[in-house]
DRENDO-1510 file (C-alpha; in Angstrom, 1 decimal, always signed):
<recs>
REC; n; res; u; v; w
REC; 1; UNK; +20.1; +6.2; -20.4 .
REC; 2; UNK; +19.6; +6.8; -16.6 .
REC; 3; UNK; +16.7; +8.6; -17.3 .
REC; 4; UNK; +14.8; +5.8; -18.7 .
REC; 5; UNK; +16.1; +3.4; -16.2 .
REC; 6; UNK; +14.8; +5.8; -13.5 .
REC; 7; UNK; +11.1; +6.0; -15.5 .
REC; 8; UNK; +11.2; +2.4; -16.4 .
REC; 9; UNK; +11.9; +1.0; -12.8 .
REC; 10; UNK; +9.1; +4.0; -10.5 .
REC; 11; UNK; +6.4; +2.8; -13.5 .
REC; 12; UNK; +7.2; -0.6; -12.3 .
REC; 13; UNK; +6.9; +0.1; -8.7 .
REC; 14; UNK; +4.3; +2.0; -9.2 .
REC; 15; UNK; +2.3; -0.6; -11.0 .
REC; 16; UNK; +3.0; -3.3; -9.1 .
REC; 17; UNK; +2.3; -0.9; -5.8 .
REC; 18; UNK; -1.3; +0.0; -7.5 .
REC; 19; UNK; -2.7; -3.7; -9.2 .
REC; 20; UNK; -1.6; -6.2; -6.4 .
REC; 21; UNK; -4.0; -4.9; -4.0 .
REC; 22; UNK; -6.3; -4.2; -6.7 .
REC; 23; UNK; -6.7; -8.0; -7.2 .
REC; 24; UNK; -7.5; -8.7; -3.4 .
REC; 25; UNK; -9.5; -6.3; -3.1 .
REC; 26; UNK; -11.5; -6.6; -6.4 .
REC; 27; UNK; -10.8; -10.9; -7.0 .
REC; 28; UNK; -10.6; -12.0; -3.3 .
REC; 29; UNK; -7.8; -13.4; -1.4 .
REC; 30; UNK; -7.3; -16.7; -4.6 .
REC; 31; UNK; -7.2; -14.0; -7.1 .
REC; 32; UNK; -4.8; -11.8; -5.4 .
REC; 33; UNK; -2.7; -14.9; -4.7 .
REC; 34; UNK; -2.9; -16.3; -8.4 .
REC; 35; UNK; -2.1; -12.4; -9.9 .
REC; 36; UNK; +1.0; -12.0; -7.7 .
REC; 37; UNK; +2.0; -15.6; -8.4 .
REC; 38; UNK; +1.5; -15.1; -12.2 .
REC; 39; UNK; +3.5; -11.9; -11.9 .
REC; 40; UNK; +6.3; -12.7; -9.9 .
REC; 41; UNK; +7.1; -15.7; -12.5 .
REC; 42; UNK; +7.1; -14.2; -15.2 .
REC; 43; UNK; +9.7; -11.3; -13.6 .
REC; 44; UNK; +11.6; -14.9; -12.2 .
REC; 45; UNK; +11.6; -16.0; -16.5 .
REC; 46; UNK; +12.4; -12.3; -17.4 .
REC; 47; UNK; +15.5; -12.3; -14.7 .
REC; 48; UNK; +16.8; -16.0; -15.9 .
REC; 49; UNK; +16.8; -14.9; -19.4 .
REC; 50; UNK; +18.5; -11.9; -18.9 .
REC; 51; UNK; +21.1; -13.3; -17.1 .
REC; 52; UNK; +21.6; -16.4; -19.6 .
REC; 53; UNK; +22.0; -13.7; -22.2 .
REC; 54; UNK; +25.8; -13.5; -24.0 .
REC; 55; UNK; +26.6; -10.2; -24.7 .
REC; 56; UNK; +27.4; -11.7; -28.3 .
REC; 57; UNK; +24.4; -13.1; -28.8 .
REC; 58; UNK; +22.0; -10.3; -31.1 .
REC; 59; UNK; +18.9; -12.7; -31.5 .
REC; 60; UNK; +18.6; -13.7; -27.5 .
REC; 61; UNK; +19.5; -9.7; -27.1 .
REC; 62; UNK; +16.3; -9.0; -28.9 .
REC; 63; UNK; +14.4; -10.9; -27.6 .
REC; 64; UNK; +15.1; -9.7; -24.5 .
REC; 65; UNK; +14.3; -6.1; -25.0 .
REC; 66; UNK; +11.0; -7.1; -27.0 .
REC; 67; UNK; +9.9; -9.0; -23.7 .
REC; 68; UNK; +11.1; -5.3; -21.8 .
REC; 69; UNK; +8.7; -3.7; -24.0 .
REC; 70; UNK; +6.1; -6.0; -23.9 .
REC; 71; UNK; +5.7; -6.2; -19.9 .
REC; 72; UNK; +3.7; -3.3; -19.8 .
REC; 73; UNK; +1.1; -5.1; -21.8 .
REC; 74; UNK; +1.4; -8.1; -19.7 .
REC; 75; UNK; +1.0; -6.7; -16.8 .
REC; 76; UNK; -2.6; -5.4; -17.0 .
REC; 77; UNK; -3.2; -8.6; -19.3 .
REC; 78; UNK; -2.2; -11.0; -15.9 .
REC; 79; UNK; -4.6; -8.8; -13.9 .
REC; 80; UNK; -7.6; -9.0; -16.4 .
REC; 81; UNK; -6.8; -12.9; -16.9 .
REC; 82; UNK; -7.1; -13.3; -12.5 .
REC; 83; UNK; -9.9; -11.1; -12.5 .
REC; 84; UNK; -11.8; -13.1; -15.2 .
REC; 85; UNK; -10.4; -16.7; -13.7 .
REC; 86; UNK; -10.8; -16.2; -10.0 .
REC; 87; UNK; -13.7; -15.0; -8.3 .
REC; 88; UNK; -14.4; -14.2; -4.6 .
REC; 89; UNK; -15.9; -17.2; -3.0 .
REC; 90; UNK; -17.0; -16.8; +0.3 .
REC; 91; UNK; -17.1; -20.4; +0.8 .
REC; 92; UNK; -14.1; -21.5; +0.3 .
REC; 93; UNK; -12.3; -22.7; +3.7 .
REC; 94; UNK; -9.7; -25.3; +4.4 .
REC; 95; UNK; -6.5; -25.8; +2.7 .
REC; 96; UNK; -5.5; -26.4; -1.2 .
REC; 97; UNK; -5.5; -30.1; -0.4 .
REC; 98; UNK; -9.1; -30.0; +1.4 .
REC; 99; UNK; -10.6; -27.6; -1.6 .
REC; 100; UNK; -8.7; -30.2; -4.3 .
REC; 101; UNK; -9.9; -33.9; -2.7 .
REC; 102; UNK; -13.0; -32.8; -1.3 .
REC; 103; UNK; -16.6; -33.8; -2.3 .
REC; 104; UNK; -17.1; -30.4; -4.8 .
REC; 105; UNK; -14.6; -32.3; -7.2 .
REC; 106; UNK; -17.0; -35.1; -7.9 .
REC; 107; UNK; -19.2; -32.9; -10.2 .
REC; 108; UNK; -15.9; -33.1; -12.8 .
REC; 109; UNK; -16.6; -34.9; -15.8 .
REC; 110; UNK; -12.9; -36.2; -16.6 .
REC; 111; UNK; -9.5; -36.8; -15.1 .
REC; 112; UNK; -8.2; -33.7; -17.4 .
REC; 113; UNK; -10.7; -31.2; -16.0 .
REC; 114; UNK; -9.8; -32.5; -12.7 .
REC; 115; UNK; -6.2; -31.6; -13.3 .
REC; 116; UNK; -6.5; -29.0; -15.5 .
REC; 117; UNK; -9.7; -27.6; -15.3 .
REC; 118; UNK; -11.0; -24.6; -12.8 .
REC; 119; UNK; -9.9; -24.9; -9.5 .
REC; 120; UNK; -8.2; -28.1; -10.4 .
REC; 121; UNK; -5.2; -30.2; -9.1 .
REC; 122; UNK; -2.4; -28.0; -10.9 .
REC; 123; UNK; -4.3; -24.5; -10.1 .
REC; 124; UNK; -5.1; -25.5; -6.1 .
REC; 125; UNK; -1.6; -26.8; -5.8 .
REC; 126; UNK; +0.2; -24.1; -7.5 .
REC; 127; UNK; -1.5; -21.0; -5.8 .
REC; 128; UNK; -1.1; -23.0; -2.4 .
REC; 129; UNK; +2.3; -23.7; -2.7 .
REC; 130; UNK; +3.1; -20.1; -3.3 .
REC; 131; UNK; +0.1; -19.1; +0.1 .
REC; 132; UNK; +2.2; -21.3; +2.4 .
REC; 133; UNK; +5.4; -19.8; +1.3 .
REC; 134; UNK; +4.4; -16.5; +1.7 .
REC; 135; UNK; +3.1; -17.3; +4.9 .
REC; 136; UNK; +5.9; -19.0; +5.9 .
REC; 137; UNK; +8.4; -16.4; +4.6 .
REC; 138; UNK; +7.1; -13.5; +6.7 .
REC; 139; UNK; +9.2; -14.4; +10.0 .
REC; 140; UNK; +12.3; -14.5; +7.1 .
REC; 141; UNK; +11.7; -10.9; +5.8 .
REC; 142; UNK; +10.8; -9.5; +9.3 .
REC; 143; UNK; +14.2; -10.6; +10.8 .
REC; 144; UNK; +15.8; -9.6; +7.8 .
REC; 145; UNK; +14.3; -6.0; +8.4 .
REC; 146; UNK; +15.8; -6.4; +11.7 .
REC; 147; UNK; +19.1; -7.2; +10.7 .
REC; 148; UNK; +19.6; -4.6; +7.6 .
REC; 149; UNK; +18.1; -2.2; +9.9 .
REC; 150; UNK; +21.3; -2.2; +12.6 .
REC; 151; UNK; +23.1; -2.9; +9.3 .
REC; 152; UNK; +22.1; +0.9; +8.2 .
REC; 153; UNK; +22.5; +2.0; +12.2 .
REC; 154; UNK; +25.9; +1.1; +12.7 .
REC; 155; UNK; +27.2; +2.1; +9.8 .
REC; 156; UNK; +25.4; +5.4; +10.2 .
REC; 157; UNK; +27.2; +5.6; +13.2 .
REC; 158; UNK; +30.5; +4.6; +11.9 .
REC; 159; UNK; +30.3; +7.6; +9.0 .
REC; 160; UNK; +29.4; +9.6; +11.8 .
REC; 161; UNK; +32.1; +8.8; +13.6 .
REC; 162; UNK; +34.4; +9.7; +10.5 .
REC; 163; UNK; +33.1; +13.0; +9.7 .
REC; 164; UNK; +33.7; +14.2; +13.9 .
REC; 165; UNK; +37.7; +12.7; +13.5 .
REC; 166; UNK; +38.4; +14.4; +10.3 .
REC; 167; UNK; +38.0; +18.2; +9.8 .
REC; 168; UNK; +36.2; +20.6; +11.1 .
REC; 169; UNK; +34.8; +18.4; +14.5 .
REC; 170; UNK; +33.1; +20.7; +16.2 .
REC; 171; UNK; +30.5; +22.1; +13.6 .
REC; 172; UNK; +30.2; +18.2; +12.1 .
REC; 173; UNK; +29.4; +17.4; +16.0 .
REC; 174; UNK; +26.8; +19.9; +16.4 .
REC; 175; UNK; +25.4; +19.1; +13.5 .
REC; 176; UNK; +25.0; +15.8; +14.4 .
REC; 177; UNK; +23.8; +16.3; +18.1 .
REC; 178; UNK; +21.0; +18.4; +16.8 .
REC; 179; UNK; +20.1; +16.1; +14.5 .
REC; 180; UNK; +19.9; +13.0; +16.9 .
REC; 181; UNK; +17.7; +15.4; +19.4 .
REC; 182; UNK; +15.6; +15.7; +16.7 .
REC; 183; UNK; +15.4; +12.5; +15.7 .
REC; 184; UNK; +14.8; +11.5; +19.4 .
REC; 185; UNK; +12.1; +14.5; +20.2 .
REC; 186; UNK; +10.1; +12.9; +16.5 .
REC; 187; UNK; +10.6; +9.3; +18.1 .
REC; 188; UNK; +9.3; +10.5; +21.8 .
REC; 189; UNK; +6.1; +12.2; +19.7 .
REC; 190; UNK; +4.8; +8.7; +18.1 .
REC; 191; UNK; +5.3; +7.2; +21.6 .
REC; 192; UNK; +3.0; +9.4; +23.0 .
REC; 193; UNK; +0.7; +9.2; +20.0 .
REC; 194; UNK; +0.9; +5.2; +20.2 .
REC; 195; UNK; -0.4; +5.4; +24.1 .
REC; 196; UNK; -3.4; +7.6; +23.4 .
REC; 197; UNK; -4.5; +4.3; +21.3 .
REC; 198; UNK; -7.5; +2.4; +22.4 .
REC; 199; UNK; -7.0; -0.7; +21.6 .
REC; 200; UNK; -3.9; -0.8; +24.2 .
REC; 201; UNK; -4.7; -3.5; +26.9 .
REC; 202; UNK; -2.5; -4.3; +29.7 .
REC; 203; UNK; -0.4; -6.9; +27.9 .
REC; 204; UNK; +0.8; -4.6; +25.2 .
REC; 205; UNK; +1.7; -1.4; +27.4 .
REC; 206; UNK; +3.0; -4.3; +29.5 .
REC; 207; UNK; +5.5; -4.8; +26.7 .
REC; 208; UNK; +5.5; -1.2; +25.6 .
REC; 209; UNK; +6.9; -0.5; +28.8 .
REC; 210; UNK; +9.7; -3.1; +28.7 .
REC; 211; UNK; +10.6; -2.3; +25.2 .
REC; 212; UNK; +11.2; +1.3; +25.6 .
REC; 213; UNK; +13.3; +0.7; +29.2 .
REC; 214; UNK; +15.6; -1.7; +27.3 .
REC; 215; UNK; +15.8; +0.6; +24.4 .
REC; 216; UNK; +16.8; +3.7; +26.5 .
REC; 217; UNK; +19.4; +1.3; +28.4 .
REC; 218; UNK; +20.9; +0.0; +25.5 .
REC; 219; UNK; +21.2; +3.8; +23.7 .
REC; 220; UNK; +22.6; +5.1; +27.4 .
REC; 221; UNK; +25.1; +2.0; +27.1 .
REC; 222; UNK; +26.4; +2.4; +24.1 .
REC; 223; UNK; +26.9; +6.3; +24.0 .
REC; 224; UNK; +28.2; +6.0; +28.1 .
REC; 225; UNK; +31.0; +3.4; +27.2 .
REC; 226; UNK; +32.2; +4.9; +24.1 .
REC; 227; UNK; +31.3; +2.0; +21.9 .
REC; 228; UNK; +28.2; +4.1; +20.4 .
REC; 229; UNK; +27.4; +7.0; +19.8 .
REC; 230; UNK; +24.4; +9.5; +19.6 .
REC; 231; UNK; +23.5; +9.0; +16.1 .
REC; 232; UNK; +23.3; +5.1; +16.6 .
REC; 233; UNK; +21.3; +5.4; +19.7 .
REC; 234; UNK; +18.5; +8.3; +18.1 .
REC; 235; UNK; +18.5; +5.4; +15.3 .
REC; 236; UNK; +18.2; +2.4; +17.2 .
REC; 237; UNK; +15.2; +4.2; +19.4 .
REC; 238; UNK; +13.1; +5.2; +16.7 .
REC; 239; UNK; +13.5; +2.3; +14.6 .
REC; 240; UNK; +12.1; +0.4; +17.9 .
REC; 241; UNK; +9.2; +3.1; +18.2 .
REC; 242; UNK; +8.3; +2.8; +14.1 .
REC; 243; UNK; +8.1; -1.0; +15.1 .
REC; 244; UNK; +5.9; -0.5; +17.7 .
REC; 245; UNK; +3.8; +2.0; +15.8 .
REC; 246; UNK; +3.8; -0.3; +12.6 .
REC; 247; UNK; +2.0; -3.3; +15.8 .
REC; 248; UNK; -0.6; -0.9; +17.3 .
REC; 249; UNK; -2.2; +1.1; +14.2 .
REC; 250; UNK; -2.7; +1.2; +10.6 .
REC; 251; UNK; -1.5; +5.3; +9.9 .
REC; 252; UNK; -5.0; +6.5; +9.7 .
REC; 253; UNK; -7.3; +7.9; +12.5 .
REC; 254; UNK; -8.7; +6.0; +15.5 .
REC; 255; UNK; -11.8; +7.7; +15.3 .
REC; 256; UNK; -14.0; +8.3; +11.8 .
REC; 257; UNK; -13.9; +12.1; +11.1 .
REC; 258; UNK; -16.8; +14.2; +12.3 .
REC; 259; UNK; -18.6; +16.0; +9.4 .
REC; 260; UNK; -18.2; +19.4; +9.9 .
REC; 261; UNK; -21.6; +21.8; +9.2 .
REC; 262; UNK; -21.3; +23.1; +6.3 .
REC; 263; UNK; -21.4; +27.2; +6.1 .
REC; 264; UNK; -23.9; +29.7; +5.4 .
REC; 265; UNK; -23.2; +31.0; +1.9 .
REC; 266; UNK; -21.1; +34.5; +2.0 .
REC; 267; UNK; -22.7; +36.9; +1.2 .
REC; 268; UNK; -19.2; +38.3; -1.3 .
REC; 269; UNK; -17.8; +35.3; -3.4 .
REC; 270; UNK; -14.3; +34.4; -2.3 .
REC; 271; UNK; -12.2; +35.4; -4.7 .
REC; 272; UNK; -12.5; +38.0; -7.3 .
REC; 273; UNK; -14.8; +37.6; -10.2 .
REC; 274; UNK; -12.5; +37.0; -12.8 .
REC; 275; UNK; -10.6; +34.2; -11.3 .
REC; 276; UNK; -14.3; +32.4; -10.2 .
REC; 277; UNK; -15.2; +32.7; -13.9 .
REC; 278; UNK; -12.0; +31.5; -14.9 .
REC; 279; UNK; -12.3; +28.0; -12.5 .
REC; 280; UNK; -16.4; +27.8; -14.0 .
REC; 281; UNK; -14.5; +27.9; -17.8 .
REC; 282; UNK; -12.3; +25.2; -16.6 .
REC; 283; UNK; -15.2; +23.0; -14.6 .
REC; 284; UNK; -16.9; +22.8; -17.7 .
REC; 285; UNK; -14.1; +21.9; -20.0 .
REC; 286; UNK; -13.6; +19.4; -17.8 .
REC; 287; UNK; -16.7; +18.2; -18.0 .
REC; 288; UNK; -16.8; +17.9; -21.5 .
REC; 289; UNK; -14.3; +15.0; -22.0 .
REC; 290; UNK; -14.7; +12.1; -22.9 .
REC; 291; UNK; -16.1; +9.2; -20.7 .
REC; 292; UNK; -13.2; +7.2; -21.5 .
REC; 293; UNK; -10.9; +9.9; -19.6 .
REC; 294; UNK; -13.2; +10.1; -16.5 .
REC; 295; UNK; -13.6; +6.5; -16.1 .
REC; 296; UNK; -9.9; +6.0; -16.1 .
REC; 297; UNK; -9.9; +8.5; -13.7 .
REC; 298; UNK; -12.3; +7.2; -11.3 .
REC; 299; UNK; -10.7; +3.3; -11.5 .
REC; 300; UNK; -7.1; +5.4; -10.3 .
REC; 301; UNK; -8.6; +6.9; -7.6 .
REC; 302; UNK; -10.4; +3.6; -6.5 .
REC; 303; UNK; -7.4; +1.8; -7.0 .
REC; 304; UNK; -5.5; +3.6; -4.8 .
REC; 305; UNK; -8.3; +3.7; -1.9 .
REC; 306; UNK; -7.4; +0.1; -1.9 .
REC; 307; UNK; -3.6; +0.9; -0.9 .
REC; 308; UNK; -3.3; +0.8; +3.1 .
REC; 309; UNK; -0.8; +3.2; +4.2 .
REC; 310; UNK; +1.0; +1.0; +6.9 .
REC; 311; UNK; +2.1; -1.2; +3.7 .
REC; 312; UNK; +3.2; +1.4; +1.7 .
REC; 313; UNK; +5.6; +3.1; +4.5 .
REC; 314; UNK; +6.3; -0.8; +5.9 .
REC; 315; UNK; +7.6; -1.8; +2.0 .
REC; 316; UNK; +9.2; +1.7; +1.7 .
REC; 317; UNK; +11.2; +1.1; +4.6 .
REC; 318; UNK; +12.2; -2.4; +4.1 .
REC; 319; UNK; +13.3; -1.6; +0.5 .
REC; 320; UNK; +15.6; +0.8; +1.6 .
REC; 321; UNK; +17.0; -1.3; +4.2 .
REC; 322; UNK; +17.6; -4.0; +1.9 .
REC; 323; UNK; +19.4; -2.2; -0.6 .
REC; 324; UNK; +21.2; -0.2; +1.5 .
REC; 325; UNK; +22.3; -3.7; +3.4 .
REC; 326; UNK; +23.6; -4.7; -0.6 .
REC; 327; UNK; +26.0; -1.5; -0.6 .
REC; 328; UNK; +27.2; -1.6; +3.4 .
REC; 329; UNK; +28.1; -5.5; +2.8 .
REC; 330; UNK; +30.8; -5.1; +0.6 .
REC; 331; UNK; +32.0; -2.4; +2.1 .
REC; 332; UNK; +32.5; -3.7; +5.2 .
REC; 333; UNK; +34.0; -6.7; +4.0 .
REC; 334; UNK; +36.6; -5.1; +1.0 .
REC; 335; UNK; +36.5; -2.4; -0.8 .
REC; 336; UNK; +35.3; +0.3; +2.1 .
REC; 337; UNK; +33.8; +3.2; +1.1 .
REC; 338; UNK; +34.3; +2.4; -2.6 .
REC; 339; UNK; +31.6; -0.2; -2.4 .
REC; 340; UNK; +28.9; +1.9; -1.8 .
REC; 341; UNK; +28.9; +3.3; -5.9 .
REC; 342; UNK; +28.8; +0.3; -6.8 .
REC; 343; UNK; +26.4; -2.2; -8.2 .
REC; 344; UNK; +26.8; -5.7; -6.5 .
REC; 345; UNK; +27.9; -8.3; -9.4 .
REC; 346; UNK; +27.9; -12.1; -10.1 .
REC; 347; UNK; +31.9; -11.2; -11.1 .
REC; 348; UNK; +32.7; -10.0; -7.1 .
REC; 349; UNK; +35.0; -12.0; -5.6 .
REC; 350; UNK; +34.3; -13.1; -2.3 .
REC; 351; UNK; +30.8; -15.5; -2.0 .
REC; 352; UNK; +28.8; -12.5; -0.5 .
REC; 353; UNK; +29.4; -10.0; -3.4 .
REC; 354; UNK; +28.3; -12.6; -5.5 .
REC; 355; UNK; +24.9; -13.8; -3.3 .
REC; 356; UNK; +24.0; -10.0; -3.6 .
REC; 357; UNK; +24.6; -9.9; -6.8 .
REC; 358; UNK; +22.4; -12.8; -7.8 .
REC; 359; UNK; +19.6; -11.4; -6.1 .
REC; 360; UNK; +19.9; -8.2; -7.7 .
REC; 361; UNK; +19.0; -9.7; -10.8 .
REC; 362; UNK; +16.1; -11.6; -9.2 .
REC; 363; UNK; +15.2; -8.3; -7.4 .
REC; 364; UNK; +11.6; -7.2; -9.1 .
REC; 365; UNK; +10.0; -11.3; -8.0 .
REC; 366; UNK; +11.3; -10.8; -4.6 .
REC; 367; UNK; +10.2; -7.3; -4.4 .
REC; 368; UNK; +6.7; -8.6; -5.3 .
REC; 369; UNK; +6.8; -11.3; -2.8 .
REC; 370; UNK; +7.7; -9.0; -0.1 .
REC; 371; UNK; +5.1; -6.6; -0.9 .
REC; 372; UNK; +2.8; -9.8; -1.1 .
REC; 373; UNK; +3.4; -10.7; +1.8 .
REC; 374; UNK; +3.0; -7.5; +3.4 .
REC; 375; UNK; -0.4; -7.4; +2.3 .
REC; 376; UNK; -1.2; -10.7; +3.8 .
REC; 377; UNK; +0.5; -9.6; +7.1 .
REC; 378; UNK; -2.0; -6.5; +6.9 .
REC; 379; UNK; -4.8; -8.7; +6.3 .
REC; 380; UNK; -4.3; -11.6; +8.9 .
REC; 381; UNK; -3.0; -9.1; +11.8 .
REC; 382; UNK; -6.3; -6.5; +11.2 .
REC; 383; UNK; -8.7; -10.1; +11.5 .
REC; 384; UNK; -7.1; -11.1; +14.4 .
REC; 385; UNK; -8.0; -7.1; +15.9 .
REC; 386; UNK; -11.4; -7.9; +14.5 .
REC; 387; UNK; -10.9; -5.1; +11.9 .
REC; 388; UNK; -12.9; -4.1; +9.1 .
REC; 389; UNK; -11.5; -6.6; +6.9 .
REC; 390; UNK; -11.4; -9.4; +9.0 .
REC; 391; UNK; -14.6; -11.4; +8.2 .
REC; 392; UNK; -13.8; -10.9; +4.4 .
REC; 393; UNK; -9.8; -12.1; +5.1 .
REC; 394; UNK; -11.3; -15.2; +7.4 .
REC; 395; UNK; -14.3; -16.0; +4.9 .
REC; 396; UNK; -11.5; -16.5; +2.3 .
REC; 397; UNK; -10.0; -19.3; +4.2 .
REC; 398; UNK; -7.2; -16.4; +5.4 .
REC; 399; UNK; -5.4; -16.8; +8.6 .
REC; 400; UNK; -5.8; -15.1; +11.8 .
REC; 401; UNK; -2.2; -13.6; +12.6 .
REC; 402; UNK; -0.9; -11.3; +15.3 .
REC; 403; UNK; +2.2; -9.4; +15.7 .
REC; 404; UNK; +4.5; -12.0; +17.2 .
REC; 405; UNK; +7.2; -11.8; +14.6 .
REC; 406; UNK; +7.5; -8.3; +15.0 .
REC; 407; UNK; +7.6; -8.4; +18.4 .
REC; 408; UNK; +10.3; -11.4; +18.3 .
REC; 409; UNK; +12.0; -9.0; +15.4 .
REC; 410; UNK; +12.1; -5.4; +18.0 .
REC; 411; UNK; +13.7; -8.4; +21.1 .
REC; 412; UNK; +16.4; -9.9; +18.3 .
REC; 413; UNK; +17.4; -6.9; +16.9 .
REC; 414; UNK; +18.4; -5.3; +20.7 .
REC; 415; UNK; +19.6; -8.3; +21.3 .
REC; 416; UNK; +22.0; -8.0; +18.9 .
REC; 417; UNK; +23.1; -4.6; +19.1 .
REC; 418; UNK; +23.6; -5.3; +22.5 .
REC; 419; UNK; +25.9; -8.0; +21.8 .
REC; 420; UNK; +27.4; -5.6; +19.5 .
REC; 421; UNK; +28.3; -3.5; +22.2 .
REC; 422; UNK; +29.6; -6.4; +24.5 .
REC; 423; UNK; +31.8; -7.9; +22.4 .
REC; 424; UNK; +33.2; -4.1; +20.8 .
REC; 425; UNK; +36.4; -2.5; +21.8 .
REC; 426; UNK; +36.5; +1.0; +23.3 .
REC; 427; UNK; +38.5; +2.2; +19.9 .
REC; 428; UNK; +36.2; +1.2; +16.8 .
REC; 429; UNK; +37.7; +1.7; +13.6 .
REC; 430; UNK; +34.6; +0.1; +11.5 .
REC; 431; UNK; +35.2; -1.7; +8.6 .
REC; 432; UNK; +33.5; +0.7; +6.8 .
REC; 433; UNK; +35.3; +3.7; +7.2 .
REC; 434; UNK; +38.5; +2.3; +7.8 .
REC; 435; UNK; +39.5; +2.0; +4.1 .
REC; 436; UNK; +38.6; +6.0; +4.3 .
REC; 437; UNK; +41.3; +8.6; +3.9 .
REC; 438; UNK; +41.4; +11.3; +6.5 .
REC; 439; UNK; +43.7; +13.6; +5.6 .
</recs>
């Protein structure tokens, strides 16, 4: 059923959203890496054997729903095994290669604990392998943000177009004006909020600066010569500003909260009597359960102080790019508005359809690689701003990284829609809404 599809797939997100961090925060940087290596491989050996599943076959059928049933045991099994296996060690510096070769192997007693054994050839290798691609696959997601972002714009702006040529033209272009005011006006308000920062120094409003003019040249462009409009321009600007906010802060406050005095105790209680003896009944029932229920309770709020909000809204957002870039694809290049209902498939016939539809199967390792990588994006970019978390990331043997690939992203993806706009004709029928019946 949908319903269970729906439950099944937020309990994954949610779980993988809650432990990854977990592990870097509780493990260190090696078990973080190890845990999200661990996990995304056995989702990689979950995907192949769906996929080489017959739809005859009832044993290789089973088997694949016991392993559906069982990865919510394996999950929190993976974390406890990184958690016991990897420890933090503030020591550890150098590459895989360095930590593998180096003098602190000599104190191994055989060639089989060297290989095998903790911290070993085949455990320093593996997890490295998987820290430089990560590393190196963060400029590849970021430009693929880009690129499924103006993806989503333009095709925004082609439905937009749509709905103003059919019926009804003036209400649909109201509608839509008053919406891209709006979302300029929200767009103008996290400018302003990102120049009130303090750690703005003349190089980045510098860049600020330059960013914005081309941003409000390139929206005036399109919508002055026709080959825009309003909705792709209000899109286009504050998916620029939401890059810009995503370089400068991490969504919470610049300045630790002041502790307010707390007041003089009223002299009537606040609310009637009835309803304060009411809320002591339920304090105490409360406090009557059982340990086991307030423990759990305390490790899900701790867990989830380790989740940074600039993550969360930065894997939120490129997740919906991404998928939305899997309906808009076909549907530019076929079927039209058709496409968007449907799932992308191996059985599609062009080589696209089919590319999307192989890494739809694939989806949950990449989606835990992103996130992954995300993290270690957070991590590298707050050491470089000598952030709270720096020493810890650096002491780790973590890189210090900066915002250049998001900075390169905001200058391709103009680019782009610039070129966009060169190279368009003054009539655009879109190849998404041209299959569309107007009637």
């Amino acid at each position: 059923m949908w319903i269970t599809r729906i439950f099944s797939s937020v309990t994954f997100l949610f779980s993988v959203i809650l432990s990854i961090p977990l592990a870097f925060d509780v493990g260190g940087r090696t078990c973080g890496l190890a845990f999200s290596l661990a996990l995304s491989s056995f989702y990689f050996s979950y995907s192949v054997l769906r996929l080489i599943t017959p739809d005859g076959s009832r044993f290789r059928y089973a088997l694949v729903q016991l392993v559906g049933l069982t990865q919510w045991i394996i999950l929190p099994s993976l974390l406890i095994w990184s958690l016991n296996r990897f420890s933090i060690d503030g020591g550890a510096s150098g590459g895989w290669v360095e930590r593998t070769f180096g003098g602190r192997r000599a104190v191994d007693l055989s060639i089989r604990e060297w290989l095998f054994g903790p911290r070993g050839l085949i455990e320093t290798s593996t997890i490295g392998s998987w820290d430089s691609i990560l590393k190196y696959s963060t400029p590849f997601f970021q430009l693929c943000e880009g690129f499924c972002s103006l993806l989503v714009i333009q095709a925004a702006g082609q439905i937009s177009r749509w709905l103003v040529n059919r019926g009804r033209s003036d209400t649909w272009m109201i509608v839509l004006l008053v919406t891209s005011a709006s979302i300029i006006s929200s767009s103008v308000y996290f400018l302003w909020r990102i120049t009130k920062f303090p750690e703005i120094g003349n190089v980045d409003a510098t860049l600020i600066g330059v960013t914005i003019t081309c941003a409000v040249f390139l929206c005036a462009w399109g919508i002055g010569s026709g080959r825009g409009n309003p909705v792709e321009s209000s899109l286009l600007f504050a998916y620029i500003v939401l890059c810009m906010y995503q370089i400068f802060t991490d969504y919470m406050p610049s300045k630790p909260p002041e502790t307010a005095t707390p007041p003089a105790q009223p002299e009537f209680p606040p609310l009637p009597p009835i309803i304060m003896a009411s809320y002591s009944t339920l304090i105490h029932a409360l406090s009557t359960l059982p340990s086991t229920i307030h423990s759990s309770f305390n490790f899900i709020v701790a867990a989830l102080s380790t989740i940074t909000p600039s993550v969360i809204v930065s894997l939120a957002y490129r997740l919906f790019v991404f998928y939305a870039a899997t309906r808009i694809i076909p549907a530019v290049r076929e079927s039209g508005a058709r496409a968007l209902s449907q799932e992308p498939s191996l059985e599609d016939a062009d080589g696209a359809g089919r590319l999307i539809g192989l890494a739809s199967w694939f989806s949950p390792s990449i989606l835990i690689a992103v996130y992954t990588s995300l993290l270690m994006q957070h991590f590298a970019s707050t050491s470089g701003n000598g952030g709270s978390h720096g020493e810890w990331w650096t002491s780790q043997g973590g890189d210090v990284g900066g915002n250049l690939w998001r900075w390169i992203n905001v200058a391709g993806t103009m680019a782009l829609y610039a070129l966009e706009l060169y190279l368009g004709k003054d009539e655009m029928d879109g190849g998404l809404t041209g299959h569309w019946k107007a009637d």
